[in-house]
N, C-alpha and C positions, 0 to 999 in steps of 0.2 A: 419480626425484629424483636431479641428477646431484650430488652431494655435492664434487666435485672443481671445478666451478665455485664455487660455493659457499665454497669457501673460499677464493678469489682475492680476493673483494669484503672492503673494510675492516666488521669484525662492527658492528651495529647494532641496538640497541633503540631500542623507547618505552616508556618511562614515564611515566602520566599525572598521575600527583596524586602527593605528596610524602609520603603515611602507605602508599603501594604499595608492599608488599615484594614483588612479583612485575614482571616486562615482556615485552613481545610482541619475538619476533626479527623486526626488518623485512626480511629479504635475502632474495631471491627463491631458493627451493628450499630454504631455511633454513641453518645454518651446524652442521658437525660439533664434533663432540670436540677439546676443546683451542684452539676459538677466542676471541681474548681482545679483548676491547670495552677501549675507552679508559679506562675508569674502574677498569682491573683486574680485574675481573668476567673469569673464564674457566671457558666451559662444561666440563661434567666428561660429558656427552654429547651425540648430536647434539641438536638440536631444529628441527622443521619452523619454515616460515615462519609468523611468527602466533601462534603457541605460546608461553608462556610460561617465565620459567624464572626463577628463583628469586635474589631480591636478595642475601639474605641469609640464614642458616642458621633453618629454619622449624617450630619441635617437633610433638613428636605432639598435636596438639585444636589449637593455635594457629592463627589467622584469616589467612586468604588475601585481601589487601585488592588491588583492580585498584577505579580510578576512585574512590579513595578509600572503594570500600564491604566490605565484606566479600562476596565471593562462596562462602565454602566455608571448611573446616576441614581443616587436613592431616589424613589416615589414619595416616601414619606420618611420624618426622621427618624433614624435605628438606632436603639441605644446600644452601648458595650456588652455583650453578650448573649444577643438576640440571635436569632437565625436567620444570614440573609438570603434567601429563597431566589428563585429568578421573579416572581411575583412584585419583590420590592426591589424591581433593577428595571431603571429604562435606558435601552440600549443607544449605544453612542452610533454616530454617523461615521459610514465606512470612510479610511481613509481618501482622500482625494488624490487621482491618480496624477492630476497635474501639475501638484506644489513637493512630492517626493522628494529624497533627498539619492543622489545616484553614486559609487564606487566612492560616499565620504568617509568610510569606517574599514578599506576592504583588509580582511587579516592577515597579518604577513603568512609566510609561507612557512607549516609546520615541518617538522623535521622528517628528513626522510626514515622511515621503517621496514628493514630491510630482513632478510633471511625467510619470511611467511612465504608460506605454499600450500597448497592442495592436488589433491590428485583429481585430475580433470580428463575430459576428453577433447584432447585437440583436433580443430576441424582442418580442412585445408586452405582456408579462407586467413586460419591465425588464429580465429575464434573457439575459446574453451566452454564446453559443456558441462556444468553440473549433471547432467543425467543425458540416458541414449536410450532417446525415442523416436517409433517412427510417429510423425504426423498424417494424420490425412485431414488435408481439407475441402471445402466446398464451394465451388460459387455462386450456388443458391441455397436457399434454405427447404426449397422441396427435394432434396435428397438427404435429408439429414436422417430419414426412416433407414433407408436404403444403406446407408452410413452405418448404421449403428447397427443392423443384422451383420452388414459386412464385416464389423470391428469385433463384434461377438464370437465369433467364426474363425476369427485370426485368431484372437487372442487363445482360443482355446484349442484350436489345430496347427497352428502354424507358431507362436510364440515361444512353446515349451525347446521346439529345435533349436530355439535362438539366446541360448539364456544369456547372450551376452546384453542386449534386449531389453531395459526396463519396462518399456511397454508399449500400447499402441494405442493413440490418441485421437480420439475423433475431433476436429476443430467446426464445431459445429456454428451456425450463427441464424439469425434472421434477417437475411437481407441478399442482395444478389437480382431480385425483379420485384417490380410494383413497385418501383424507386424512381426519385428521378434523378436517374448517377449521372446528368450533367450539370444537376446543380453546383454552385459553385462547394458549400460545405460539403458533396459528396465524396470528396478527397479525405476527409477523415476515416469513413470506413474501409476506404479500398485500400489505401494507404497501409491503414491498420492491417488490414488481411495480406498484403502483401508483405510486410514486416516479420507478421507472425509465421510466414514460411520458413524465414530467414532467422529464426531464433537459434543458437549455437547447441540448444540440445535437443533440436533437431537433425543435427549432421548432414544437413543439405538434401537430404534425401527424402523430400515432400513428395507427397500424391495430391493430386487431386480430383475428387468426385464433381465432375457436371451434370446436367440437364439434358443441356444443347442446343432450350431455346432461351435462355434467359438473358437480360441484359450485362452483365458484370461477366465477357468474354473469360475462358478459365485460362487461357494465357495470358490473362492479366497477373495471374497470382501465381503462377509458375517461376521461379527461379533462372536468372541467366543461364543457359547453358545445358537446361533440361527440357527434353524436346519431345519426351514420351512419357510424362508424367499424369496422364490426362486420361481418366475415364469416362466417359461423356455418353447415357443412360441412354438415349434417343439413336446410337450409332444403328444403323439398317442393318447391320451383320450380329447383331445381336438378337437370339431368336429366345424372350422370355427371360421373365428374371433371374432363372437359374444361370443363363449364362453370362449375366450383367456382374453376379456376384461372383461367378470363377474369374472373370476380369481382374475386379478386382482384387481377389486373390490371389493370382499370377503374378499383377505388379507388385503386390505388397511383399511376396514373397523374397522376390528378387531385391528389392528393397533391405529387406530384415538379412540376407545373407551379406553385403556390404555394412550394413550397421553392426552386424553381429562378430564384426573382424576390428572394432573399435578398442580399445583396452585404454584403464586412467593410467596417466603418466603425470610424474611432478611438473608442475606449472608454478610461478609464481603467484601472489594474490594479486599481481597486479593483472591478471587476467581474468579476475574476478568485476560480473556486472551483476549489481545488488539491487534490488528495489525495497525502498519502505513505502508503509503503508500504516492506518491506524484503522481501526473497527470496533463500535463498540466505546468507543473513550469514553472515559471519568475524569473528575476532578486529579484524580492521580495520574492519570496520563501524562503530564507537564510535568511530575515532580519524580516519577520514578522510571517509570518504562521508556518513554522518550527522551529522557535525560541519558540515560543509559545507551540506547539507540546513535542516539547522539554524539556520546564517546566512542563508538564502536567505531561509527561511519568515520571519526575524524583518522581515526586507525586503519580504514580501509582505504582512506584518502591518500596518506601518509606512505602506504603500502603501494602508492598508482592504482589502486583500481577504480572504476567507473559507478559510482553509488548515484541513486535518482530518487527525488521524494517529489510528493504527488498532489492531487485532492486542491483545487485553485480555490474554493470556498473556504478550505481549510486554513490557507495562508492569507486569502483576502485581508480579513483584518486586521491584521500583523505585517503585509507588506511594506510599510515604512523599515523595517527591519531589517527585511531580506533586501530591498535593494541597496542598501548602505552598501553591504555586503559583495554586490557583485565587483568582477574581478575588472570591469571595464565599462565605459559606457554605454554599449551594445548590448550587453547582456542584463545592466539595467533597465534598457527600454524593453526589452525582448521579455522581462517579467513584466514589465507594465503591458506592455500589447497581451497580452495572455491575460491578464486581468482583467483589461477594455474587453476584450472579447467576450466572456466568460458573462461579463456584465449587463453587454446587450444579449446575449442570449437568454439570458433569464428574463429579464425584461420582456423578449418576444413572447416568453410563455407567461408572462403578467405574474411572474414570484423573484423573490429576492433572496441574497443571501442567509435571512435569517429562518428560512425554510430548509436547511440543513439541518439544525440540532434536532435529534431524536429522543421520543419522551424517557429510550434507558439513557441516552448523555442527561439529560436533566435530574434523574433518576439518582445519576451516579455524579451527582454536583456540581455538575457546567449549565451554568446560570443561560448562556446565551452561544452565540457562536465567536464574540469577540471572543471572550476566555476561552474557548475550544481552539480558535486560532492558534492562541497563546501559547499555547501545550505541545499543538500539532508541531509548531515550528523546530520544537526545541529536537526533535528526532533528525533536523539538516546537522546537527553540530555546532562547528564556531569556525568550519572552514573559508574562503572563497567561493563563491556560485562561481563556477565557470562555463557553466551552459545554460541554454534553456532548450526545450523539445515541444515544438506544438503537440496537438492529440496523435499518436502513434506515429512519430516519426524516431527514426532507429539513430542510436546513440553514436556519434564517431568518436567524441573526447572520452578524457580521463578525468576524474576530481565529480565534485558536489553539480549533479545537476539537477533541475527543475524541469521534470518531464508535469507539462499540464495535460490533467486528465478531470473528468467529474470526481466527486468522493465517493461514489456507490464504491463500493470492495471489487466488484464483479468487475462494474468498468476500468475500472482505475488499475485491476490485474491485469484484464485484458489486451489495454492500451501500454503497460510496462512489460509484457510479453513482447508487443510489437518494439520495443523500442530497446530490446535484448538481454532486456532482466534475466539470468538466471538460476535466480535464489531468491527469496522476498523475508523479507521479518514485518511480521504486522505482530502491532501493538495492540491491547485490547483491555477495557476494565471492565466491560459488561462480560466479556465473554462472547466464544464465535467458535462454529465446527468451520469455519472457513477454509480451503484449501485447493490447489489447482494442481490438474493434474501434467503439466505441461512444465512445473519449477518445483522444487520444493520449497517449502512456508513454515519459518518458524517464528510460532506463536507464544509473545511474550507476556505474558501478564502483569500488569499494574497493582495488585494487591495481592498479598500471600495469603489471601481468604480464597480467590480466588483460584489461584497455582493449585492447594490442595485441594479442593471440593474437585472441578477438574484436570485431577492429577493425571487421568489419560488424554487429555485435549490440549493441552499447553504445556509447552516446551522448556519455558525458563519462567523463572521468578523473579521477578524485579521489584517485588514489593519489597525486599527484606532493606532496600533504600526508606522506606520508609518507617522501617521499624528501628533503627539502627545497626544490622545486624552486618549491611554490607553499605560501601562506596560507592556512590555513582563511578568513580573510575574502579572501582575492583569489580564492580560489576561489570563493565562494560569491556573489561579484557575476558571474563568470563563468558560473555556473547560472543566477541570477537573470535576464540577458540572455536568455541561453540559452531558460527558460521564456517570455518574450514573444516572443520569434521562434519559437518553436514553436505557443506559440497564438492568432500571429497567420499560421499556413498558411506563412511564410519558410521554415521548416526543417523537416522530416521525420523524425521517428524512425523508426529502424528495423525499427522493427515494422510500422510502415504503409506502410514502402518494401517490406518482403518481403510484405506482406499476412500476418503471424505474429499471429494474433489467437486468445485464448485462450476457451470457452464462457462463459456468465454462467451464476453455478453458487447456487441458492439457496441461505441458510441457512434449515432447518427442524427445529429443536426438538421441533417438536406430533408425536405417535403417527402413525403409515402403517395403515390401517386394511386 
């Protein structure tokens, strides 16, 4: 951290809301001791980029408000231009799920945004695909060897015939036997797996790899109406593994010439199903990248299409907000039950919400996970909630929904592939090679230190929000574009140019027997 640049640049904060006695230092590598901000305000030590520091003289128990909310309690009193650290923050008590306030703010309805399109692959179901792939999945997780010499094989003798074809997916997972799938939470990962067969750029044309003894039957995950989609390892007419892999060769094939007659046609974006997602946040997260996100999503809203944000730890602390917001009373309880959930489950494992933030969130100025909440929210927009989505349940509405998932990145793709994501934008301030190969993922950065250092890994810039260079709304018509040309094949993220594609990772609650 070269602290001697740092103090060349004219000092700069943000400050977001007007009852903030706190603000984030914008300057890249942050700014030392004795730097004095235009408003008089001068630091009494350094403070990183991101980091906070103190508006005004801030006693001992008195409320630490960012974003107009209270994130934390001083430990001991902060003078005006101190640095306040998460060290000198005791975190407030999550909101209470039973005094909420339900549909008392809900937002009128924005105006409709008409003529936006992409070029997609429409299925026969209605549903449009950003990308045309085959899947193959499993319903155990001891064939995932088996899987992957299979997928090898394709890809390299059979896919080049099909260039219509973006590629061939192995849906690999751990789970399938040594489970006990009649527990009652074992409905979330089957659930999920059977979801993710049904994803729109898939093209209905799933396979899948059995066993033949395991518990999770593979007609469980087979799609209505497919009845020979099933490879099943243990079949007695199969003599040796050479002949288990022409199997499955045979079907895939058959497969890739039906998907290989797919071509994009103009669609509306209201055909468009979006997921967001964050990874990696900073103190910038709230003010640049999710603010931006935020506009987008109100644009895709606006447009009819189907946008879902994620990560139920993430919003925990900030649910007083979201549920103003829902479009009715249903969908207010329908976040608080996901809430209640989410609460005893951690509970069983004896952790709590504040065992989310990560030592780069800290790193990168998020004191705790209240403030992390804080941030995460702002990426739903200022639409109406009009759904909510247990863990991998598949999306039927239109507008802003609340698919709950964990916040792992992995999970939280996983379970928004089942629920018919297909496109994702993740936010990022630490930085992430994140990427699935089953959607594409554009990777937005929160600081333009960031965008250029990895200029090949992230997609858009959204720090120049905080430099002044650009609008949260000119940026986020910018995304907005951005996201049709990406799901209509024009533009490439970089995840899918490196081939950087991360596992699909299940969520499962129910006991491992």
């Amino acid at each position: 951290m070269d602290q001697s640049v740092a103090a060349k640049e004219q000092p700069r904060y943000i400050k977001l809301n007007e009852r903030d006695n706190v603000a984030i230092v914008v300057n890249d590598f942050g700014l030392p001791a004795g730097s004095r901000f235009a408003c008089g305000l001068t630091l009494r030590a350094f403070v990183p980029q991101g980091h906070k520091t103190a508006l005004v003289d801030i006693a001992q128990d008195e409320p630490i408000v960012r974003y107009g909310e209270v994130i934390g309690y001083a430990l001991s009193p902060i003078s005006a231009g101190e640095w306040v650290d998460e060290a000198r923050i005791r975190m407030p008590e999550a909101p209470d799920l039973d005094k909420l306030e339900i549909s008392t703010a809900v937002p009128a309805p924005l105006p409709p945004l008409e003529g936006f399109t992409f070029e997609g692959f429409r299925n026969t179901d209605g549903s449009v695909g950003t990308k045309n792939i085959l899947g193959i999945s499993s319903s155990v997780q001891c064939v995932k060897g088996t899987m992957e010499y299979a997928v090898k094989r394709i890809r390299a003798e059979l896919l080049p015939k099909y260039p219509n074809v973006d590629d061939v997916v192995p849906l690999t997972h751990a789970y399938g036997c040594g489970v006990a799938i009649t527990a009652p939470d074992a409905v979330i990962p089957i659930r999920t797996l059977q979801n993710i067969a049904l994803n729109p750029n898939f093209g209905g044309e799933i396979l899948v790899i059995s066993l033949g003894c395991e518990k999770l039957a593979p007609e469980r995950l087979v799609p209505e109406g497919i009845s020979d989609a099933i490879v099943r390892m243990q079949d007695e007419a199969f003599d040796g593994f050479g002949a288990i892999v022409d199997a499955i060769m045979t079907q895939a094939e058959a497969r890739l010439k039906i998907l290989n007659k797919r071509t994009r046609e103009t669609c509306p974006a209201s055909d468009l199903v979006i997921g967001l997602q964050c990874g990696g946040s900073d103190a910038f997260s709230g003010v640049t990248a999710n603010p931006a996100v935020g506009f987008a999503a109100d644009l895709l809203v606006r447009a009819g299409a189907t946008v879902m944000f994620s990560e139920v730890t993430e919003v925990r602390d900030a649910i007083q907000l979201l549920t103003r917001r829902a479009i009715n009373e249903d969908v207010g309880r329908a976040l608080v039950r996901e809430m209640a959930w989410y609460d005893s489950y951690l509970a069983r494992g004896g952790a709590d919400r504040s065992a989310n933030t990560t030592p780069g969130n800290k790193k990168g100025g998020l004191a705790n996970i209240v403030e992390k909440s804080l941030g995460s929210i702002v990426k739903s927009g200022s639409s109406a909630i009009t759904g909510v989505l247990s863990p991998g349940e598949k999306a039927t509405q239109k507008g802003m929904l609340f698919a709950a998932t964990p916040a792992s990145d992995f999970i939280c793709g996983t379970l928004q592939l089942a629920s018919g994501m297909t496109l994702q934008v993740f936010t990022t301030g630490r930085g992430t090679p994140y990427g699935l190969a089953a959607a594409p993922v554009i990777k937005v950065a929160t600081r333009s230190e960031l965008a250029r250092r990895w200029k090949d890994l992230i997609d858009f810039d959204a720090g120049r929000i905080a430099t002044g260079e650009r609008t949260i709304e000119e940026t986020g018509w910018d995304l907005f574009r951005l996201i049709l040309d990406v799901a209509s094949g024009r533009t490439k993220p970089w995840s899918d140019r490196w081939g950087i594609h991360n596992d699909l990772t299940l969520f499962n609650p129910a006991p491992v027997t």
